[in-house]
Backbone as CSV, one residue per row, in Angstrom:
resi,resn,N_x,N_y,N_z,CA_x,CA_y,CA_z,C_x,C_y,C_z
1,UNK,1.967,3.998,-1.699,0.691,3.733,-1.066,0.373,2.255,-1.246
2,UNK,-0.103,1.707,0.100,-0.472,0.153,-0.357,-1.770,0.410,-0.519
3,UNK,-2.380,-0.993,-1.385,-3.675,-1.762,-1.768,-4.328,-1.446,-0.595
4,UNK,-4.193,-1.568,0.554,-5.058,-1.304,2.095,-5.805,0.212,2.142
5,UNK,-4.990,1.095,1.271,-5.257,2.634,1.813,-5.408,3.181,0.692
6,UNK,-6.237,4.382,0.784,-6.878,5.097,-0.339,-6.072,6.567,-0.059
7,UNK,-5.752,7.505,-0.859,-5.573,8.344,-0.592,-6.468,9.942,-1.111
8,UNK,-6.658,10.790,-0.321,-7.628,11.545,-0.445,-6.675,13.225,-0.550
9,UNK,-7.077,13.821,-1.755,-6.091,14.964,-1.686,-7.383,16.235,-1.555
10,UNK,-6.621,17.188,-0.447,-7.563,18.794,-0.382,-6.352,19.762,-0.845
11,UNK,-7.010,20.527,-1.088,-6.501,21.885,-1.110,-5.156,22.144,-2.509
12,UNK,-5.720,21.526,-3.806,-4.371,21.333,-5.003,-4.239,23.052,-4.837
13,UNK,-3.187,23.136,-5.632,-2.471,24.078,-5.996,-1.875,24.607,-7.404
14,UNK,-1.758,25.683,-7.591,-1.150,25.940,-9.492,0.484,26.057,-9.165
15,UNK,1.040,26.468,-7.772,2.229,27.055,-7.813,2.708,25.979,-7.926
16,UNK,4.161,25.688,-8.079,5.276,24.717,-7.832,6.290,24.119,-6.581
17,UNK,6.356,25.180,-5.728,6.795,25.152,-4.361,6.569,24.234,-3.779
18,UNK,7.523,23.552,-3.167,7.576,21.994,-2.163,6.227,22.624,-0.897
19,UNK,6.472,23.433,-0.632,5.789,24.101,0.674,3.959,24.043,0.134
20,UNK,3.420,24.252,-1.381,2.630,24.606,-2.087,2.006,23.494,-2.586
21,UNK,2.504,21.971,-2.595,1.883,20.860,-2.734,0.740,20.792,-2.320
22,UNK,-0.199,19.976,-2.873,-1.487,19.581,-1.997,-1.647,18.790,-0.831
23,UNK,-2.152,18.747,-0.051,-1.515,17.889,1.038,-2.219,16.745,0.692
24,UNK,-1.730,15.195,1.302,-2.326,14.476,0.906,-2.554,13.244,2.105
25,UNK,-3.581,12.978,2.522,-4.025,12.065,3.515,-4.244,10.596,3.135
26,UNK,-3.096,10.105,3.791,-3.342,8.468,3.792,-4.571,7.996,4.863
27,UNK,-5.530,7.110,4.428,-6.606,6.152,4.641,-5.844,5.388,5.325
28,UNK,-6.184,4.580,6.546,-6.278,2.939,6.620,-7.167,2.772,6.274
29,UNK,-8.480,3.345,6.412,-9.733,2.706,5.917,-10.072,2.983,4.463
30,UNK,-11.326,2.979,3.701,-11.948,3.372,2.808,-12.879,3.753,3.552
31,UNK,-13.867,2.594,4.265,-15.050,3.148,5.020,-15.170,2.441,6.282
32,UNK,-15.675,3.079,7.163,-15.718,2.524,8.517,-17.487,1.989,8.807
33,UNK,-17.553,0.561,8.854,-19.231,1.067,9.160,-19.659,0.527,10.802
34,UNK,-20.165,1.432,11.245,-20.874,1.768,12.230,-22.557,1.565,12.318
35,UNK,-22.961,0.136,13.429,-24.331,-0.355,13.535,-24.354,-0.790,14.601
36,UNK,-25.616,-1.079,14.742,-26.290,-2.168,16.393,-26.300,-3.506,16.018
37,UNK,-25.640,-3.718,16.065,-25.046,-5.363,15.776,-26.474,-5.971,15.839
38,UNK,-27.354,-6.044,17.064,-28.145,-7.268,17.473,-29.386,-6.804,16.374
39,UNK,-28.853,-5.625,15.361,-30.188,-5.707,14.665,-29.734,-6.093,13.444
40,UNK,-28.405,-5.560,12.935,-28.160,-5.562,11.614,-26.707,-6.702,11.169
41,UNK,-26.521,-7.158,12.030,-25.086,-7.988,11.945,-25.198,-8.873,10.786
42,UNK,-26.095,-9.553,11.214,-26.203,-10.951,10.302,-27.314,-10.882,9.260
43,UNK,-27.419,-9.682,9.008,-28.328,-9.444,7.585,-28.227,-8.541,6.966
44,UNK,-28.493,-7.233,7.091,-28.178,-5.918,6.560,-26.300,-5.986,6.103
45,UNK,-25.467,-5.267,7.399,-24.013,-5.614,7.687,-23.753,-6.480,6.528
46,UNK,-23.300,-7.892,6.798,-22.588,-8.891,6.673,-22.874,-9.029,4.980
47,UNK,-24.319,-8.503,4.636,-24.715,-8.454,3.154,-23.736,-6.788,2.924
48,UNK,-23.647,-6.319,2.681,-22.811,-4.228,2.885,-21.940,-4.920,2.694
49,UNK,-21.011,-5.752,3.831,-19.303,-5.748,4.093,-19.190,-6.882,2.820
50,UNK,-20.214,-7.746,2.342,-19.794,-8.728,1.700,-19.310,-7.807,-0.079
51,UNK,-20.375,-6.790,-0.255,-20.448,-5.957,-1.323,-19.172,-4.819,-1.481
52,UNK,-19.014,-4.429,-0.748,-17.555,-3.595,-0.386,-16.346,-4.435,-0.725
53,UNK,-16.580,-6.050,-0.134,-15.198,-6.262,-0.048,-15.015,-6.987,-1.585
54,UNK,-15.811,-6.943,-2.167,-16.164,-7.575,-3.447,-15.113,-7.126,-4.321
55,UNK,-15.889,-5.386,-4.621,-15.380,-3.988,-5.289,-14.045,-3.652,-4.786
56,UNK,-13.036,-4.332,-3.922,-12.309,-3.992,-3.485,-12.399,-2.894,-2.205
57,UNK,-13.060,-2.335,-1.923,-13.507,-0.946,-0.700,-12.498,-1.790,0.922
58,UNK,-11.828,-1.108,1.230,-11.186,-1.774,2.355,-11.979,-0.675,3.159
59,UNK,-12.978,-1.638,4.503,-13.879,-1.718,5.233,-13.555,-2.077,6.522
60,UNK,-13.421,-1.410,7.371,-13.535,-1.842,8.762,-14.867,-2.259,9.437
61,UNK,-15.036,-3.235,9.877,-16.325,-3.690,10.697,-15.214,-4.057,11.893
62,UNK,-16.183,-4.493,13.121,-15.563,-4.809,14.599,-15.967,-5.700,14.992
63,UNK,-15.342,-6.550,14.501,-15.629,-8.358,14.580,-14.935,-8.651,15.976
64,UNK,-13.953,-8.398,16.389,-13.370,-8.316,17.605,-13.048,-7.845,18.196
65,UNK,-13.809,-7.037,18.420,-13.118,-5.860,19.655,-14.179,-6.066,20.930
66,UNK,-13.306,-5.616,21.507,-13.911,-6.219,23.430,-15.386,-5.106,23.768
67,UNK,-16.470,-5.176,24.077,-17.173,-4.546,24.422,-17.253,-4.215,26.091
68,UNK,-17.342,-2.995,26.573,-17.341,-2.645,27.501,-18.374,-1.169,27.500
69,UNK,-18.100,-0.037,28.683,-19.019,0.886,28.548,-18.075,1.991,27.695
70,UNK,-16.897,2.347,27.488,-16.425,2.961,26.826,-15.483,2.318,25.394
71,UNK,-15.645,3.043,24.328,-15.154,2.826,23.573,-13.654,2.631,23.589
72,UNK,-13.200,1.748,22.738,-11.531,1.630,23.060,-10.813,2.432,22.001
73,UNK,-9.949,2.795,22.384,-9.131,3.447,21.629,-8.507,2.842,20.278
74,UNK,-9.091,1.409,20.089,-8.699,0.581,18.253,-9.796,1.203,17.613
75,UNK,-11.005,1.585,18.060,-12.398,1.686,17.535,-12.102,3.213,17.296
76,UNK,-11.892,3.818,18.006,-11.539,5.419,17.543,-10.539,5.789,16.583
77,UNK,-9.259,5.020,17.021,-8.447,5.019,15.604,-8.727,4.328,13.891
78,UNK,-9.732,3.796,14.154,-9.969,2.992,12.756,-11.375,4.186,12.346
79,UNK,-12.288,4.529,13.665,-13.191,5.681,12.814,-12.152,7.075,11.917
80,UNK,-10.702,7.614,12.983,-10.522,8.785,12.441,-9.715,8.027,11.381
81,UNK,-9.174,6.869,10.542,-8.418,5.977,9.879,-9.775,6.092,8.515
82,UNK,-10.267,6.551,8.649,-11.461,6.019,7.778,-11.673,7.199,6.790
83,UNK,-11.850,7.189,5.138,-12.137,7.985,4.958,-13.904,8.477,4.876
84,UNK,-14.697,7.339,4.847,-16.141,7.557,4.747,-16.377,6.587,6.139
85,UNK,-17.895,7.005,6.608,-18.028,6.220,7.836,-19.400,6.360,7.219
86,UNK,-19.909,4.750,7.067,-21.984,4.462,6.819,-21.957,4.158,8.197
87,UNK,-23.387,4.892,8.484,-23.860,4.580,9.638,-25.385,3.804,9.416
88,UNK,-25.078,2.793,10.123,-26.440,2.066,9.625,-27.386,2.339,10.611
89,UNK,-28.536,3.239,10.895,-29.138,3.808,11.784,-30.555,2.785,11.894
90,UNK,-30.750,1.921,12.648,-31.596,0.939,13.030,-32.646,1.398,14.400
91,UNK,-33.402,0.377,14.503,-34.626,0.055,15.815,-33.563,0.914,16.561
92,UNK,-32.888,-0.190,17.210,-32.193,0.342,18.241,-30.735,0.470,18.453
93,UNK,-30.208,0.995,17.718,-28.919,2.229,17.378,-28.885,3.245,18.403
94,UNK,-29.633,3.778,18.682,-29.933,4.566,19.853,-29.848,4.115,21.153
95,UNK,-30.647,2.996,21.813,-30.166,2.249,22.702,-28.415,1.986,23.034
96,UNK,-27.854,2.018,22.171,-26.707,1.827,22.736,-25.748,3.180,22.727
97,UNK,-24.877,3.390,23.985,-24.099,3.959,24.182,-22.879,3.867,23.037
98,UNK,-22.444,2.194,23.001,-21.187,2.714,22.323,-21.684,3.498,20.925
99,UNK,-22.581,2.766,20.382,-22.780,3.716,18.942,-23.088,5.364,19.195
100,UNK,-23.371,5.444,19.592,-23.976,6.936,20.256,-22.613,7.699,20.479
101,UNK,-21.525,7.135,21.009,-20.254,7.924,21.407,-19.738,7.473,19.689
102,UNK,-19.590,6.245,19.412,-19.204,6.230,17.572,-19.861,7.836,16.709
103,UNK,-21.435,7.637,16.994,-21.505,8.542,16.370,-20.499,9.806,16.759
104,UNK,-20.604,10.394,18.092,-19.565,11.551,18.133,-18.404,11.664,17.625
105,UNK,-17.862,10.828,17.900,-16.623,10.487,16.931,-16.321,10.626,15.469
106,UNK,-17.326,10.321,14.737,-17.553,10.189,13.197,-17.714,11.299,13.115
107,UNK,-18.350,12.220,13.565,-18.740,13.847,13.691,-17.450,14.721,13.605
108,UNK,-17.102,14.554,14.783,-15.605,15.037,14.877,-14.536,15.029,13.744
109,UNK,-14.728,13.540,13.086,-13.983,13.070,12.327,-13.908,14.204,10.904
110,UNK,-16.050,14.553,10.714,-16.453,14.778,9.869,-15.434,16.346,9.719
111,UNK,-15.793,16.596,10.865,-15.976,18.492,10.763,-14.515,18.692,10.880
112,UNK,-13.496,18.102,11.301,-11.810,18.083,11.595,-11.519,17.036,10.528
113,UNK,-11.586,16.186,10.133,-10.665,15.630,9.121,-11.457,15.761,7.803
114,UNK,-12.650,16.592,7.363,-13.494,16.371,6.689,-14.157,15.149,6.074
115,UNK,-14.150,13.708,6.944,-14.225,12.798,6.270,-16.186,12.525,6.133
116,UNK,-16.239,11.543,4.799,-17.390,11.857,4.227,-18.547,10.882,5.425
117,UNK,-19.440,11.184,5.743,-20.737,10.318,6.308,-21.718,10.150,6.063
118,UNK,-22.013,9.027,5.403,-23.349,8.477,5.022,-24.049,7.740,5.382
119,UNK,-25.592,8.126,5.935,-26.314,7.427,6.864,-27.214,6.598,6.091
120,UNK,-27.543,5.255,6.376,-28.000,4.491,5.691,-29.386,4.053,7.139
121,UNK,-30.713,4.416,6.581,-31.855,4.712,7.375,-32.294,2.919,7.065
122,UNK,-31.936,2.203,8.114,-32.750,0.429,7.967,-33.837,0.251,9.105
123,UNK,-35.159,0.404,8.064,-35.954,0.399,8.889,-36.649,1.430,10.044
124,UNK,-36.197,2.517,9.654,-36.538,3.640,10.885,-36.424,5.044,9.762
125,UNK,-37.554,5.446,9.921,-37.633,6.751,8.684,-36.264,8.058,9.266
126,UNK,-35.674,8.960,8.926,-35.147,10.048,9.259,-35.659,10.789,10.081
127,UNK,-37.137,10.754,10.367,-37.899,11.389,11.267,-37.704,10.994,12.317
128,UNK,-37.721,9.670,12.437,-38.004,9.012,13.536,-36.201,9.272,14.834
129,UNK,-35.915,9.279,13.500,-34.040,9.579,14.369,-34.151,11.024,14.646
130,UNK,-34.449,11.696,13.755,-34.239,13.239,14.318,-34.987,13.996,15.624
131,UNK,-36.198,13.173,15.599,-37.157,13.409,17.199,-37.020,12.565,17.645
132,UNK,-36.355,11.441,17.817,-36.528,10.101,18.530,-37.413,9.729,19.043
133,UNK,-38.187,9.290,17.989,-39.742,9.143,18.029,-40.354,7.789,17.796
134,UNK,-40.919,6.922,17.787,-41.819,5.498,17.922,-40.785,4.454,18.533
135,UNK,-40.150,3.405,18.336,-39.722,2.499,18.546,-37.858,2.935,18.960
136,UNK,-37.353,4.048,17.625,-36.286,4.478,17.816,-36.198,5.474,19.098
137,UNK,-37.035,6.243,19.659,-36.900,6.893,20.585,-37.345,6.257,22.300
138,UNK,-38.237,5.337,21.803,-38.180,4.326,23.269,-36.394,3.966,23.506
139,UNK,-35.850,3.666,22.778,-34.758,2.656,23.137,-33.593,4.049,23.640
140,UNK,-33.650,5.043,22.500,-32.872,6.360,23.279,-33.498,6.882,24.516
141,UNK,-34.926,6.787,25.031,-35.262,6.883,26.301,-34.855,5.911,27.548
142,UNK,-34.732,4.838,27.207,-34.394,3.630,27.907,-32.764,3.857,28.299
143,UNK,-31.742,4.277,27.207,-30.760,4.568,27.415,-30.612,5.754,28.128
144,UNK,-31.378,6.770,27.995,-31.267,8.198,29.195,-31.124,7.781,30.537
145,UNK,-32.371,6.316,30.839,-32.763,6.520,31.737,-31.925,5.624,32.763
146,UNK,-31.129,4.623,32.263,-29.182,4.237,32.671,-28.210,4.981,32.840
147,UNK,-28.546,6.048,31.885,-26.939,6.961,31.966,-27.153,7.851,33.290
148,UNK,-28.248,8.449,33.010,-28.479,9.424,33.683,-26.941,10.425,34.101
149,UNK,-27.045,10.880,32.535,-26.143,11.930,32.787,-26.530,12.942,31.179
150,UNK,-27.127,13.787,31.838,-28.277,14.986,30.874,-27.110,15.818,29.527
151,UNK,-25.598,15.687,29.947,-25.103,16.505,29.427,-24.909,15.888,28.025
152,UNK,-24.384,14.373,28.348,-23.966,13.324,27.473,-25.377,13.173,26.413
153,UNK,-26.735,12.982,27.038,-27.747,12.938,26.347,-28.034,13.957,25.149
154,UNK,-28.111,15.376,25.892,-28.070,16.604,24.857,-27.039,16.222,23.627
155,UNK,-25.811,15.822,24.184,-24.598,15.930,22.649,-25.309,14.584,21.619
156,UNK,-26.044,13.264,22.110,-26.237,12.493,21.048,-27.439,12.776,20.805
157,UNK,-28.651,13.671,21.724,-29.325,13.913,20.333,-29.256,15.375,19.650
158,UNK,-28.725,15.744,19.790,-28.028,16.780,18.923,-27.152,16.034,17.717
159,UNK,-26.217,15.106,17.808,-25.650,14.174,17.095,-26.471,13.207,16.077
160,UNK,-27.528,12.982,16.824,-28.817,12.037,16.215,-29.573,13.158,15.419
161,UNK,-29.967,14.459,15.308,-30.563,15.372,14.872,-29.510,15.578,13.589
162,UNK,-28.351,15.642,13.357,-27.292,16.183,12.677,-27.389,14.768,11.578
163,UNK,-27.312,13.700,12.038,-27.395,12.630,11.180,-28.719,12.138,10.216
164,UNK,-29.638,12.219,11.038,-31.050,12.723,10.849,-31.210,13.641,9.087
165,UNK,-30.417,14.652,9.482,-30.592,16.153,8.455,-29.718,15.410,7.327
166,UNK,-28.610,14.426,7.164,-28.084,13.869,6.484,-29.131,13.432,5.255
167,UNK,-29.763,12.810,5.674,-30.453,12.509,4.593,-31.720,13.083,3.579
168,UNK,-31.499,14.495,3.938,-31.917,15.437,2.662,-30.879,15.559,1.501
169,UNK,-29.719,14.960,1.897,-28.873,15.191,0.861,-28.969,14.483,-0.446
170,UNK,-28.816,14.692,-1.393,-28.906,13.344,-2.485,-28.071,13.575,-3.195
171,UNK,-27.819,12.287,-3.422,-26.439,12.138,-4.379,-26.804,12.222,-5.843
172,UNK,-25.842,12.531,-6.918,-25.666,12.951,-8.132,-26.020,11.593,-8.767
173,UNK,-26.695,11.125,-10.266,-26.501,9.976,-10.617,-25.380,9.648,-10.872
174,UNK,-25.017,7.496,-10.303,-23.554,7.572,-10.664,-24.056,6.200,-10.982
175,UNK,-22.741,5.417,-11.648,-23.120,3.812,-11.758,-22.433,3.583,-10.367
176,UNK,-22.648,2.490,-9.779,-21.715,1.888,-8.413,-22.015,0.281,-8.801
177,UNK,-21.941,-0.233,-10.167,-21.219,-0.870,-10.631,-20.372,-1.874,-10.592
């Protein structure tokens, strides 16, 4: 295993059998993080990626990748490459499509590769994402009202509701150190 990749083991075993091993999943990533650039790039972000890369955490951010209306297929392979994906859920995170299809993706990732997702709420309460409600739900209205395609809408806020519920969770005390 190189320094680049973490490895994550499910399912150990007591028997001995080659067939009976645990299986074991190579990382490219550690964590993938996922944001609205024009809110969080150059302050939130860039402070995160600087702290990660500190501790060693090999971090994907998307410093160069081409923006268009669909996601590219480097951006999908580095989310399912990932073993944790922070989602930095901002103003307007919602407004944008590509994050909105990121999020699906990370989902997918979650429930099929079990990988871990942690939503990091900047500036916009959990409420506000789960009804898309004051400032965060203008900008997911604004985006409905471009796409105009009802089916795509239902899956991200259903997706936005799911991420939303994320943060009843709480973590155990730990040092992070």
């Amino acid at each position: 295993m190189t320094s680049n990749s973490m490895a994550f083991q499910f399912g150990a075993s007591s028997s001995s059998s080659p067939s009976s091993f645990p299986s074991i999943r190579i990382w490219n990533y550690d964590v993938f993080l996922s944001f609205r650039g024009e809110d969080v790039r150059d302050n939130f972000i860039s402070h995160l990626h600087k702290a990660l890369v500190e501790k060693g955490i090999n971090s994907y951010i998307d410093y160069n990748l081409e923006r268009g209306e669909e996601i590219s297929p480097a951006l999908f392979n580095a989310i399912e490459g990932s073993m944790i994906s922070i989602i930095v859920l901002s103003e307007n995170y919602a407004g944008s499509r590509w994050c909105l299809d990121e999020l699906l993706k990370i989902f997918d990732c979650k429930e099929i590769k079990k990988q871990i997702v942690l939503p990091v709420f900047f500036q916009v309460d959990p409420s506000e994402v789960r009804h898309q409600k004051e400032n965060f739900g203008k900008s997911f209205d604004k985006l409905g009202d471009k796409v105009k395609d009802d089916a795509k809408m239902v899956k991200w806020k259903k997706a936005l509701e799911k991420v939303a519920d994320l943060a009843d969770f709480r973590f155990p005390s730990a040092n992070f150190r």
